[in-house]
KEPA-394060 format. One record per atom (N, C-alpha, C): atom name; x, y, z negated. Coordinates in steps of 0.2 Angstrom, whole numbers, plus 5000, padded with zeros to 4 digits. Each point is the difference from the previous one (the first is absolute). Example, Ala and Ser with C-alpha at 12.3 -4.5 7.8 and 13.67 -1.06 7.14 Angstrom:
% KEPA-394060
+------+------+------+------+
: atom :   c1 :   c2 :   c3 :
+------+------+------+------+
:    N : 5066 : 4972 : 4961 :
:   CA : 4996 : 5006 : 5000 :
:    C : 5004 : 5006 : 5000 :
:    N : 4998 : 5005 : 5004 :
:   CA : 5004 : 5006 : 4999 :
:    C : 4996 : 5005 : 4997 :
+------+------+------+------+
END
This chain:
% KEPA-394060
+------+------+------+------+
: atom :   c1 :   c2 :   c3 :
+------+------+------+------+
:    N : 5004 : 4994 : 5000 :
:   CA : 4996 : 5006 : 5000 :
:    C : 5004 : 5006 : 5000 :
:    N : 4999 : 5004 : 5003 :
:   CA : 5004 : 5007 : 5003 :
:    C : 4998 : 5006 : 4991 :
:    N : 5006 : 5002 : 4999 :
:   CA : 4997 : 5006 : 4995 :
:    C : 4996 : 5005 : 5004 :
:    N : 4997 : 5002 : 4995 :
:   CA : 4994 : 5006 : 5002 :
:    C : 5003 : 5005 : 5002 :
:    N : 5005 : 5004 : 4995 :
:   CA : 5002 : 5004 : 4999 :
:    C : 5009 : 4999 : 5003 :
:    N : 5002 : 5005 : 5003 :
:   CA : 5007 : 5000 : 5005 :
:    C : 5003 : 5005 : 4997 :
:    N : 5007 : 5002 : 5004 :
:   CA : 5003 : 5003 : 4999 :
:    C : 5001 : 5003 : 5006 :
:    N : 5004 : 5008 : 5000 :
:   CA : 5000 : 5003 : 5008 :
:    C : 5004 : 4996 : 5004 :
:    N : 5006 : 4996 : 4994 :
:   CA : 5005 : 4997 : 5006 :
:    C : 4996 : 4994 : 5003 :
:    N : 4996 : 4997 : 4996 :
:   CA : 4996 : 4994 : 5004 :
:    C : 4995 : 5005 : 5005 :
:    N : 4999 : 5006 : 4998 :
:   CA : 4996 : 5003 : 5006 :
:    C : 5003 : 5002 : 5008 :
:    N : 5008 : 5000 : 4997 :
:   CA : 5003 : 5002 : 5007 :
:    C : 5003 : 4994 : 5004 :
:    N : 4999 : 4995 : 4997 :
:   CA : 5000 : 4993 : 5003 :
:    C : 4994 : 4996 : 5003 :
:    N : 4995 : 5004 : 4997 :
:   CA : 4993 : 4999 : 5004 :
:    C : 4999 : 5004 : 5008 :
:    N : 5002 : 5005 : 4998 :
:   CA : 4999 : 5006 : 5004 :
:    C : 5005 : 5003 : 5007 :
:    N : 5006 : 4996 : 4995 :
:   CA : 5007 : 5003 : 5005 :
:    C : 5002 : 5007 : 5000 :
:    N : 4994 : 5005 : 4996 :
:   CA : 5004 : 5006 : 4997 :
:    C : 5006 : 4998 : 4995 :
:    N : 5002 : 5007 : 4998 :
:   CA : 5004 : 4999 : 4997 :
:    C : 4997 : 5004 : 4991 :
:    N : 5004 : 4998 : 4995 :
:   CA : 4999 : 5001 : 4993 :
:    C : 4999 : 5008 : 5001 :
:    N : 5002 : 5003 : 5001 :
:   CA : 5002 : 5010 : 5005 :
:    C : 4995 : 5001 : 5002 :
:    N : 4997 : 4996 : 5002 :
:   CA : 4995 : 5003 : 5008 :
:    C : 4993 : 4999 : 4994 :
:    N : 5000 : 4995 : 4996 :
:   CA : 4994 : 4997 : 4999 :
:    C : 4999 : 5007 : 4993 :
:    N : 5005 : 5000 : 4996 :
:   CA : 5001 : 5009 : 4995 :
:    C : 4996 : 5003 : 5005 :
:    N : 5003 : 5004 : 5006 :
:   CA : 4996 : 5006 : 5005 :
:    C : 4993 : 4997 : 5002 :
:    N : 4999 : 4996 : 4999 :
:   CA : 4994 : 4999 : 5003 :
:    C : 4994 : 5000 : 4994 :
:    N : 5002 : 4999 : 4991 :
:   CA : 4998 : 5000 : 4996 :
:    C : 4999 : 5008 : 4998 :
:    N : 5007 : 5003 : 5001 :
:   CA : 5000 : 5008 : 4999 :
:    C : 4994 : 5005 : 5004 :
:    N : 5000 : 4998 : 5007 :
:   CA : 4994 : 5003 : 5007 :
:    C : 4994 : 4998 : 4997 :
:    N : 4998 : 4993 : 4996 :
:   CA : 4994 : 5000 : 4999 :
:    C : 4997 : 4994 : 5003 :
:    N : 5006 : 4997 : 5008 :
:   CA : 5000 : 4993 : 5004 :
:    C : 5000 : 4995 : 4997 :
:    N : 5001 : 4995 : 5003 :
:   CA : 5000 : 4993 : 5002 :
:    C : 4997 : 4997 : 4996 :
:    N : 5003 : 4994 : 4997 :
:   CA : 4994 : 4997 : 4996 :
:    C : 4998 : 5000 : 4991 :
:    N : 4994 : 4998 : 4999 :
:   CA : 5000 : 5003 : 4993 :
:    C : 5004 : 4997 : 4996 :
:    N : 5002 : 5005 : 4993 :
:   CA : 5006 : 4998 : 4995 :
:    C : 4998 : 5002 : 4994 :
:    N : 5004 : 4997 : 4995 :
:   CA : 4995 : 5000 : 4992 :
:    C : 5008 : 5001 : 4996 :
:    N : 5000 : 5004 : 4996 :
:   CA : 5004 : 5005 : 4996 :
:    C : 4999 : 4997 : 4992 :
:    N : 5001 : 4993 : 4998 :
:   CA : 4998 : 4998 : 4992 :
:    C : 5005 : 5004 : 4996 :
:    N : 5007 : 5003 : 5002 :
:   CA : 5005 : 5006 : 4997 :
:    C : 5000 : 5003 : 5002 :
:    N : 5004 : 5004 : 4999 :
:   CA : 5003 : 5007 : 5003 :
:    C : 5007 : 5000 : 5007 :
:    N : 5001 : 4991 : 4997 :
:   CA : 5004 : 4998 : 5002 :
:    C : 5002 : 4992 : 5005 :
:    N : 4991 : 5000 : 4999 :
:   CA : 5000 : 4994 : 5003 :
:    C : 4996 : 4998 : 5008 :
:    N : 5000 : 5001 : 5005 :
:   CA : 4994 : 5000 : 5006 :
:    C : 4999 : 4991 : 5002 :
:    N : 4995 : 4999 : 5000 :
:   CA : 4997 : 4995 : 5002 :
:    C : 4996 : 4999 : 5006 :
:    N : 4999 : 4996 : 5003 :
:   CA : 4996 : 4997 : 5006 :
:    C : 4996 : 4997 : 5003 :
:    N : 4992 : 4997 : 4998 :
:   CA : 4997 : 4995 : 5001 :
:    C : 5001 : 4995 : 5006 :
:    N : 5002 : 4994 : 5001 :
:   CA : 5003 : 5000 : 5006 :
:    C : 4995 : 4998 : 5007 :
:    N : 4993 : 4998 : 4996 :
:   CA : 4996 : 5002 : 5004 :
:    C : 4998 : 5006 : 5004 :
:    N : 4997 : 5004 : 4995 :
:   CA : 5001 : 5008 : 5005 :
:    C : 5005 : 5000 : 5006 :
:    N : 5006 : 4999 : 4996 :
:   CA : 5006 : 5003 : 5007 :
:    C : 4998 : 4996 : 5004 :
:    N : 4999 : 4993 : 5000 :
:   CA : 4998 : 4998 : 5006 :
:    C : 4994 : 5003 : 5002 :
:    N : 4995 : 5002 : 4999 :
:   CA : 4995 : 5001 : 5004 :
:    C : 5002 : 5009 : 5001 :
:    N : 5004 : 5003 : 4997 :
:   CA : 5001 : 5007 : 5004 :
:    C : 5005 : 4998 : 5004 :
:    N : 5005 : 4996 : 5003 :
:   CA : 5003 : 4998 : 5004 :
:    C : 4994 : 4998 : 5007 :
:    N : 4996 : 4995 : 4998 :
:   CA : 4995 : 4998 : 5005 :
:    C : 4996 : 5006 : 5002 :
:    N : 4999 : 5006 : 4996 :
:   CA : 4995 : 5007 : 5002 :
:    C : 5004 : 5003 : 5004 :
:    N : 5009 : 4998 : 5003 :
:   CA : 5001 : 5005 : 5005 :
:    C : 5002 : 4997 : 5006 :
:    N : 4997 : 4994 : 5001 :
:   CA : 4998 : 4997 : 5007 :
:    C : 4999 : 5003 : 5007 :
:    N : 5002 : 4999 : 5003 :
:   CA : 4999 : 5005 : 5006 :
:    C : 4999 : 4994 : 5005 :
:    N : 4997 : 5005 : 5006 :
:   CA : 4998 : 4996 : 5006 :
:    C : 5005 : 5004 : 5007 :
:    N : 5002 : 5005 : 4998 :
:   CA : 5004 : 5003 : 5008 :
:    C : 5005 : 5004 : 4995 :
:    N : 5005 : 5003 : 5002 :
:   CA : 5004 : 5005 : 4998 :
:    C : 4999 : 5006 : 5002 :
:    N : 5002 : 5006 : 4999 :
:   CA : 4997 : 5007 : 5004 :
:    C : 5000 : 5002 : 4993 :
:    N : 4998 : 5008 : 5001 :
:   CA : 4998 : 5005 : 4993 :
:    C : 4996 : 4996 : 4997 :
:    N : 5002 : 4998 : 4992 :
:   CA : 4993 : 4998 : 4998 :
:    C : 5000 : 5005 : 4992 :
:    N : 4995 : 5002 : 4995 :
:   CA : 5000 : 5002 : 4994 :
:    C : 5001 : 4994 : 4995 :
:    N : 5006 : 5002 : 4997 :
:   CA : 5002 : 4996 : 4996 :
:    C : 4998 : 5004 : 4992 :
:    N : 4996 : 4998 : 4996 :
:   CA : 4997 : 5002 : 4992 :
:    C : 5004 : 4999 : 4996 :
+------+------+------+------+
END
């Protein structure tokens, strides 16, 4: 059984962001949701990330809006 909860590094081996990029994307208000049980801890449900990884699915490349 998979844990519930992850770690950014397990999110950047999901993702293939990186540990940096996934911070920016927390900071912007992006990517996928995060849980802050410290001041000094972020965590990851690893469901979410998969289904906000699955939300950015495309069918053509061109200009698209990315939220």
């Amino acid at each position: 059984m998979d844990k519930e909860f992850i770690q950014p590094e397990a999110v950047s081996e999901i993702t293939g962001l990186s540990v940096g990029a996934l911070a920016q994307l927390r900071y912007t208000g992006q990517g996928p949701r995060f849980y802050k049980p410290t001041k000094r801890t972020v965590l990851y449900k690893r469901q979410e990330v998969v289904e906000w990884v699955e939300s950015t699915a495309r069918t053509r490349t061109g200009v698209e809006s990315f939220a």
